[in-house]
C-alpha positions in Angstrom: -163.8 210.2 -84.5 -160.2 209.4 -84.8 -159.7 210.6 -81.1 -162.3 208.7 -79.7 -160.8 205.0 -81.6 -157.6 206.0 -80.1 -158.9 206.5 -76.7 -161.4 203.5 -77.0 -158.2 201.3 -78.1 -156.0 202.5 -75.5 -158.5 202.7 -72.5 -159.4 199.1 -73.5 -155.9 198.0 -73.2 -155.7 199.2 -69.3 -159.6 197.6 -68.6 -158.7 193.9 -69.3 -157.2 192.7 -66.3 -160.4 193.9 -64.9 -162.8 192.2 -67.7 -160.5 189.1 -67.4 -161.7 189.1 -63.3 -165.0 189.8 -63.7 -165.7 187.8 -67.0 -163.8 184.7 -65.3 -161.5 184.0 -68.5 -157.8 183.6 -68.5 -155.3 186.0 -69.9 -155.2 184.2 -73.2 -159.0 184.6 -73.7 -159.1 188.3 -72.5 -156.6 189.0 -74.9 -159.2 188.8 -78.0 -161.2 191.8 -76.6 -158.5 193.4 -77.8 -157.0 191.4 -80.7 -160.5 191.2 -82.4 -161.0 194.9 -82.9 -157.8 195.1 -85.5 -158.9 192.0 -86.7 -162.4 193.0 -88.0 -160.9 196.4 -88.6 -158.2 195.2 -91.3 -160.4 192.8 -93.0 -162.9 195.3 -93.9 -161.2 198.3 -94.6 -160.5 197.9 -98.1 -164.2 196.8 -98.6 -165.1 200.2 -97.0 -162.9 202.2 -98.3 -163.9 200.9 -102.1 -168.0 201.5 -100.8 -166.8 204.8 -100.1 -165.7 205.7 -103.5 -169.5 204.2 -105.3 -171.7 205.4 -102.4 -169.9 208.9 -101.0 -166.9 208.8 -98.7 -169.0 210.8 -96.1 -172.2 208.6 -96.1 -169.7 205.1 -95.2 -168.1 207.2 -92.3 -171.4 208.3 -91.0 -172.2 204.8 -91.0 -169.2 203.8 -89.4 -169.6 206.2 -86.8 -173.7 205.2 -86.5 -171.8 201.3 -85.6 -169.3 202.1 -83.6 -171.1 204.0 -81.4 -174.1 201.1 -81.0 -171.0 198.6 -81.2 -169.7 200.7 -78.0 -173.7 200.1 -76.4 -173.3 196.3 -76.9 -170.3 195.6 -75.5 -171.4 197.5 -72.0 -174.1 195.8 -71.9 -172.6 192.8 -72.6 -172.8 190.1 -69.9 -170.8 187.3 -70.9 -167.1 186.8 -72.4 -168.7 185.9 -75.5 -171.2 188.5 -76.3 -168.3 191.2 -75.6 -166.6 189.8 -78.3 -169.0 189.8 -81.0 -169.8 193.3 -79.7 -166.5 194.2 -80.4 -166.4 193.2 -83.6 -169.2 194.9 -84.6 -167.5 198.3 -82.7 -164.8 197.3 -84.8 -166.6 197.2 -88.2 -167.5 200.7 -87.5 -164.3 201.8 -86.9 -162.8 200.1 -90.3 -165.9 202.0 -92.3 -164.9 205.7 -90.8 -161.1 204.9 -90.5 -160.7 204.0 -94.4 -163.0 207.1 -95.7 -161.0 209.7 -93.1 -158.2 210.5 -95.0 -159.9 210.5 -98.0 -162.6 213.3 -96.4 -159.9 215.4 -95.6 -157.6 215.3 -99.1 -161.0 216.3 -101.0 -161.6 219.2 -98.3 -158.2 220.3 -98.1 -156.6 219.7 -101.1 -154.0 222.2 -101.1 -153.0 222.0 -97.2 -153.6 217.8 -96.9 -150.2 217.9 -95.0 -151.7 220.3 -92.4 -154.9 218.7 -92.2 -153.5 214.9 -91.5 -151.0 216.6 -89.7 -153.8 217.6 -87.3 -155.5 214.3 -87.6 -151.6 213.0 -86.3 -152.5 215.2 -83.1 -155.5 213.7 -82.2 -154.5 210.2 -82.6 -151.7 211.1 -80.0 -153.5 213.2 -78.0 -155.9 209.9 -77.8 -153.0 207.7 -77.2 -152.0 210.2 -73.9 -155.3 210.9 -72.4 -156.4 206.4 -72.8 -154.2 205.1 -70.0 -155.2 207.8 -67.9 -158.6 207.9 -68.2 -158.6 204.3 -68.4 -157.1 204.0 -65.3 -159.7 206.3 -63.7 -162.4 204.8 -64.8 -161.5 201.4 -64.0 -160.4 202.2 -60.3 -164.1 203.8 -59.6 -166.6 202.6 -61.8 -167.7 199.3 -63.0 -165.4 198.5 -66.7 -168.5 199.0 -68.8 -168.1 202.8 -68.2 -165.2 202.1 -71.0 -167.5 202.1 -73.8 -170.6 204.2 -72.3 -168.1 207.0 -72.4 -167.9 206.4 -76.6 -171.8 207.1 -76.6 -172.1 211.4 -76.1 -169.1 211.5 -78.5 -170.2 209.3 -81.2 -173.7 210.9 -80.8 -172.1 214.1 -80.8 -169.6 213.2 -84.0 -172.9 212.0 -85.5 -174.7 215.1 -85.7 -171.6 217.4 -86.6 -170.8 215.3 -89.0 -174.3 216.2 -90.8 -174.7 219.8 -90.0 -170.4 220.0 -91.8 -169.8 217.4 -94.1 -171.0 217.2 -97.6 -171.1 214.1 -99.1 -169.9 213.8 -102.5 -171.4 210.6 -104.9 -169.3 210.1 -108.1 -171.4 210.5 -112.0 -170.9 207.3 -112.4 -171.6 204.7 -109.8 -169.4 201.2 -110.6 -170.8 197.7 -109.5 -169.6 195.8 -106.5 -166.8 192.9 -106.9 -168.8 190.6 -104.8 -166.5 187.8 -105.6 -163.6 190.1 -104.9 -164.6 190.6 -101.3 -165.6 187.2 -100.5 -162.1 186.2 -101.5 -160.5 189.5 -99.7 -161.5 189.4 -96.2 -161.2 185.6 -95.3 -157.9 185.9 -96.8 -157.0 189.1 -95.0 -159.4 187.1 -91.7 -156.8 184.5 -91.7 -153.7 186.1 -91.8 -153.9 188.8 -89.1 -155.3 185.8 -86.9 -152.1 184.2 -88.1 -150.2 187.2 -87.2 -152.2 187.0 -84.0 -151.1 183.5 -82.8 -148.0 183.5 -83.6 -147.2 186.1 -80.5 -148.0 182.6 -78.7 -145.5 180.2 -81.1 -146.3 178.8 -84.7 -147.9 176.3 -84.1 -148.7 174.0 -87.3 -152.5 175.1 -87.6 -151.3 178.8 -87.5 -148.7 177.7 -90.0 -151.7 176.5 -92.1 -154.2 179.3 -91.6 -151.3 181.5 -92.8 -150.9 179.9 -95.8 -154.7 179.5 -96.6 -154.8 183.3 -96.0 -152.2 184.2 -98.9 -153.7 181.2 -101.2 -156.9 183.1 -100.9 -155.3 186.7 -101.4 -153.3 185.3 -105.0 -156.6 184.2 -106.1 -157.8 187.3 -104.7 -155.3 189.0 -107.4 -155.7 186.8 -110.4 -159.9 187.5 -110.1 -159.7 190.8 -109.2 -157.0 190.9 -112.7 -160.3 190.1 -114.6 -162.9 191.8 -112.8 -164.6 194.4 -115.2 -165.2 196.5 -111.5 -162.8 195.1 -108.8 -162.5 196.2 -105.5 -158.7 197.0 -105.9 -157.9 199.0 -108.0 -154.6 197.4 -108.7 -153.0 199.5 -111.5 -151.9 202.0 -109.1 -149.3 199.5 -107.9 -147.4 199.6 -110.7 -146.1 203.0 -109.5 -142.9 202.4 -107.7 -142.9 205.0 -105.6 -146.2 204.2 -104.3 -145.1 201.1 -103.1 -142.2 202.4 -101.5 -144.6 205.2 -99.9 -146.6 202.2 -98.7 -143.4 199.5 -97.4 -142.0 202.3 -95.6 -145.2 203.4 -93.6 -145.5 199.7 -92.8 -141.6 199.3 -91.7 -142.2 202.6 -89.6 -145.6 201.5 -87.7 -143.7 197.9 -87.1 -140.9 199.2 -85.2 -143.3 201.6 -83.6 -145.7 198.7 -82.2 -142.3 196.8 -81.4 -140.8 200.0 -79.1 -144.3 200.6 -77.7 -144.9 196.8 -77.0 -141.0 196.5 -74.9 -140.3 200.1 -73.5 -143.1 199.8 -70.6 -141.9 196.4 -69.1 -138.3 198.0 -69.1 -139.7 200.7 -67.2 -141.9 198.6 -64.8 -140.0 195.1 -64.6 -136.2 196.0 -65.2 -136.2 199.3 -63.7 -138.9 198.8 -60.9 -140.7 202.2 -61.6 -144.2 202.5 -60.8 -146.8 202.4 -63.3 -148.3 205.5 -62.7 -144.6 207.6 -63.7 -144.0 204.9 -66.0 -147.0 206.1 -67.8 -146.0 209.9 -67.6 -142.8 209.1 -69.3 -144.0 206.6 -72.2 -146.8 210.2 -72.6 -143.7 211.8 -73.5 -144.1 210.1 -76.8 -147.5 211.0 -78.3 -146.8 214.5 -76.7 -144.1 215.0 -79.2 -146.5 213.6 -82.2 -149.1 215.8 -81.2 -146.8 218.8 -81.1 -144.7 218.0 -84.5 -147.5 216.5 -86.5 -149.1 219.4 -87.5 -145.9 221.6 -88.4 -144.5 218.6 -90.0 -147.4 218.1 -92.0 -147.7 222.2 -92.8 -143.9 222.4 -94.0 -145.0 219.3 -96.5 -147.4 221.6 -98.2 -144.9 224.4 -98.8 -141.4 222.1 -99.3 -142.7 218.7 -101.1 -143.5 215.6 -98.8 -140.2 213.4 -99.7 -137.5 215.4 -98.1 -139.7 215.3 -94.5 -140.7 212.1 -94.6 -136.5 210.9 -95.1 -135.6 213.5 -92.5 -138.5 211.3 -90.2 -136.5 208.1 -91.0 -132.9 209.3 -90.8 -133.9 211.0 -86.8 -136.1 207.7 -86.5 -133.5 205.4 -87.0 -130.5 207.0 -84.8 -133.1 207.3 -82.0 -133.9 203.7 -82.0 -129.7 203.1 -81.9 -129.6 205.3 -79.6 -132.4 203.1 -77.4 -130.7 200.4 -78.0 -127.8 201.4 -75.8 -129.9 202.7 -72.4 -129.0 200.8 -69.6 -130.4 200.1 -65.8 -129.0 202.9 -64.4 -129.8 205.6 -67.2 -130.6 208.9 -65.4 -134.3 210.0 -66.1 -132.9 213.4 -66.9 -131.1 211.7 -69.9 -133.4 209.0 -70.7 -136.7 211.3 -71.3 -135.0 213.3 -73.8 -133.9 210.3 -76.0 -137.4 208.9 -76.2 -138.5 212.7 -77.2 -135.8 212.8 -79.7 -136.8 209.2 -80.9 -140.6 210.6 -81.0 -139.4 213.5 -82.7 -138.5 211.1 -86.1 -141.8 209.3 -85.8 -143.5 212.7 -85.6 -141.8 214.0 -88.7 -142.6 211.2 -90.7 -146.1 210.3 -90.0 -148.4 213.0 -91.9 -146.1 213.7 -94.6 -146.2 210.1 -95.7 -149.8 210.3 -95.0 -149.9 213.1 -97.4 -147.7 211.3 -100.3 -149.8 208.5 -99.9 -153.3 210.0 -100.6 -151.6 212.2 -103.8 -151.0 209.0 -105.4 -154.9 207.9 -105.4 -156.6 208.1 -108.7 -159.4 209.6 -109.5 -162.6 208.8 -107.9 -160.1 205.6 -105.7 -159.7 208.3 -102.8 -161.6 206.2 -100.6 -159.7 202.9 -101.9 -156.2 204.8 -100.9 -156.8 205.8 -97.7 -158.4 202.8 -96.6 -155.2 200.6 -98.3 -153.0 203.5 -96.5 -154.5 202.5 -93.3 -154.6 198.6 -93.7 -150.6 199.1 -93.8 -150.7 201.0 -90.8 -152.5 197.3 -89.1 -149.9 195.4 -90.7 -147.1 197.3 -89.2 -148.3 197.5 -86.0 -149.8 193.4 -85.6 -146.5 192.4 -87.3 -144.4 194.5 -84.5 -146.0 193.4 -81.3 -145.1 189.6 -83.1 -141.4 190.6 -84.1 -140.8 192.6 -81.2 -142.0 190.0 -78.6 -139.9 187.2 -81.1 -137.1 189.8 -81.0 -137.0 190.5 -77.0 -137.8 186.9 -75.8 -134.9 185.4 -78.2 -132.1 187.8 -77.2 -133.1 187.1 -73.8 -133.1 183.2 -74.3 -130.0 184.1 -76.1 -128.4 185.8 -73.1 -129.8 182.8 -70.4 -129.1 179.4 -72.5 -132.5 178.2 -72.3 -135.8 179.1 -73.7 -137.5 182.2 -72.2 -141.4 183.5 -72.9 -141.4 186.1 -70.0 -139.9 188.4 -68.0 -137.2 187.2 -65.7 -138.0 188.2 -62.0 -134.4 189.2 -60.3 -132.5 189.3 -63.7 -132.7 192.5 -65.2 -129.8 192.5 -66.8 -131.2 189.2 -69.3 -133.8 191.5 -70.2 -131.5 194.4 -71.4 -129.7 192.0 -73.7 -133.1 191.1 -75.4 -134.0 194.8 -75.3 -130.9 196.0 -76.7 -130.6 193.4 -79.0 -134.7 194.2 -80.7 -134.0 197.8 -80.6 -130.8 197.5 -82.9 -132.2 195.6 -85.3 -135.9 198.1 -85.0 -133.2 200.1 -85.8 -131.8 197.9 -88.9 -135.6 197.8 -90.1 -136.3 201.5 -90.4 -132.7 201.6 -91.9 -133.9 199.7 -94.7 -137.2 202.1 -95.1 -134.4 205.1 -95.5 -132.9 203.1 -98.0 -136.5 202.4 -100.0 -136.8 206.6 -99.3 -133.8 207.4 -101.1 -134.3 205.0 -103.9 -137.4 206.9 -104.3 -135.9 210.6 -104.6 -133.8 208.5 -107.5 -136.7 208.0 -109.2 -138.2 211.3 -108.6 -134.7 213.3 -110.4 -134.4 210.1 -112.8 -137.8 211.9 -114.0 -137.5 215.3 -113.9 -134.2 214.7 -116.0 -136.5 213.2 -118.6 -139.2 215.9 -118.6 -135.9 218.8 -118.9 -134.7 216.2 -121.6 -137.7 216.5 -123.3 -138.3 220.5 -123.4 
């Protein structure tokens, strides 16, 4: 299932110019194909994740598969702009039900090897992220763009029935009530700030200004009800555990400068460099290849050494590659430039399922679901606030550069567009830089008790 949102995400991404021409909407429009899906996604995860714990984890993924897959149906036969929206948000809300009981599936399978297991579920999510473009591509230069989301059907149908015949669901003794008030609060709150997040690629404007601060208005009453709820949807003692705070900061710093990399990297490829799309494609692959490779044995090695000292050893490499990006010029040799995304991949790859893992261990008792989905909301965050920052980042060291305002690439003046580049790539750089620091002020806290506990014997 995670393979198939990957690929459905990515292949998406490479259909719209084609939507866009057949749909007859401009760019801005076409854009919310894609910008609803995360939307929807991240304002129901949490819900899903808590219906998960009360009903059985397995049971809400099924379900979210059993949407996704007739979301996918709607939107190809969708025939207007309009109606392929609201199919994608209903695609969308079966993604957010499956995505936020996932990892919580897997820690209660695989409780003592959850590094390897997410470390595998880090493979498929790249492997998704290498096979969308092409296949998207494919498909959109033969067949009509609804084949997009006709080819979700046979693997939703078959993730459907596998998913019966192998998973067990599990139902807790004790079944809690549902916050009702706590989740009309939470997703209009959580609504308005990722379409906040959303429009502000485009400026911040005063009515994005204002739906911002509506959406955090709603998410501190969210809090104070939710303080009082006798069952609340968030279960919010677990965040008075520093280091799972830190755990969850630093996977949001790490996605944000990911999103931000992914989001520049192609048009210095393409625009600065003039390099086609279709090797332009091959050598951005060169990054999920390395997560799918290192996932796995990154996550395996947290289950035998501890999930702290890989996850800082992620962030150190992650950091230096992103300096290192930051100084690639025009004229960079291929032979030198692949290895340096490779080696920036490499810290990304490291990081991802031993966080993952350190993440989950911290969920309570009968909260698994609660976790993961929370785990994965940050994941959203990090990636919508990147493409914002790294687009602010880009198009103000390039305004910088010029003297005057700039909101695109500069046809015939490469060299304003490496200034930007270089410029959001050192302070990527900076951000991750900080997540090391949060890292090591957790391992602090980690001897600070196990001098205690020795104190104590």
């Amino acid at each position: 299932m995670t393979f198939m949102e990957i690929l459905d995400g990515t292949i998406v991404n490479v259909a719209l110019p084609s939507m866009q021409q057949e749909l007859g909407v401009d760019m801005a429009s076409i854009q919310w194909v894609a910008s609803i899906y995360s939307i929807v996604t991240c304002a129901a995860l949490l819900v899903f994740g808590r219906l998960g714990d009360m009903f059985g984890k397995v049971r809400i993924f099924q379900v979210g598969v059993a949407l996704f897959t007739a979301g996918s149906a709607l939107c190809a036969l969708s025939g207007t702009f309009e109606m392929l929206v609201v199919a994608r948000a209903v695609q969308s809300l079966g993604g957010a039900a499956s995505l936020a009981n996932n990892q919580g599936i897997i820690t209660e399978t695989f409780p003592d090897s959850r590094g390897r297991a997410l470390g595998l579920v880090a493979t498929f999510t790249a492997l998704g992220a290498m096979c969308g473009p092409t296949l998207g591509g494919l498909i959109v230069a033969t067949l009509p763009w609804e084949f997009i989301f006709i080819i979700n059907l046979p693997i939703g149908l078959i993730s459907f029935v596998v998913g019966l015949k192998v998973l067990s669901n599990r139902r807790p003794a004790h079944r809690p009530s549902f916050d009702a008030l706590g989740t009309v609060l939470l997703i209009p709150s959580i609504l308005l700030i990722f379409f906040a997040i959303t429009l502000m690629e485009r400026g911040a404007a005063p009515f994005t200004i204002g739906m911002l601060v509506c959406g955090i208005g709603l998410l501190v009453a969210f809090v104070v009800v939710e303080n009082h709820a006798k069952s609340p949807l968030v279960t919010l003692g677990v965040f008075r555990d520093v280091r799972f705070v830190i755990d969850l900061i630093n996977m949001a710093l790490v996605f944000l400068a990911m999103a931000a990399y992914t989001f520049i990297f192609p048009y210095y490829l393409q625009e600065a460099r003039g390099i086609g799309a279709g090797v332009a494609g091959l050598i951005m692959a060169c990054y999920p290849l390395v997560n799918s490779i290192v996932g796995p044995i990154s996550g395996a090695v947290s289950d035998k050494v501890g999930c702290e000292k890989p996850t800082l050893v992620g962030q150190i490499i992650y950091t230096c590659g992103l300096a290192i990006m930051g100084f690639v010029a025009l004229d960079t040799p291929l032979f030198v430039l692949i290895p340096c995304i490779m080696f920036t991949s490499l810290g990304s790859a490291i990081f991802q399922a031993p966080n993952n893992s350190m993440v989950m261990g911290h969920a309570p008792e009968g909260s698994l679901g609660f976790v993961g989905s929370l785990g994965n909301l940050m994941r959203y965050l990090g990636q919508s606030v990147g493409i914002t920052a790294g687009s602010a980042l880009l198009y103000g060291g390039m305004s910088q550069s010029i003297g005057y305002p700039v909101t695109s690439y500069i046809e015939g003046r490469p060299d304003v567009f490496m200034d930007g580049m270089h410029l959001a790539f050192h302070v990527l750089a900076v951000i991750v830089l900080a997540s090391v620091v949060l890292a090591l002020v957790r391992e602090w806290l980690n001897y600070r008790e196990r001098r205690a506990r020795s104190t104590a014997r």
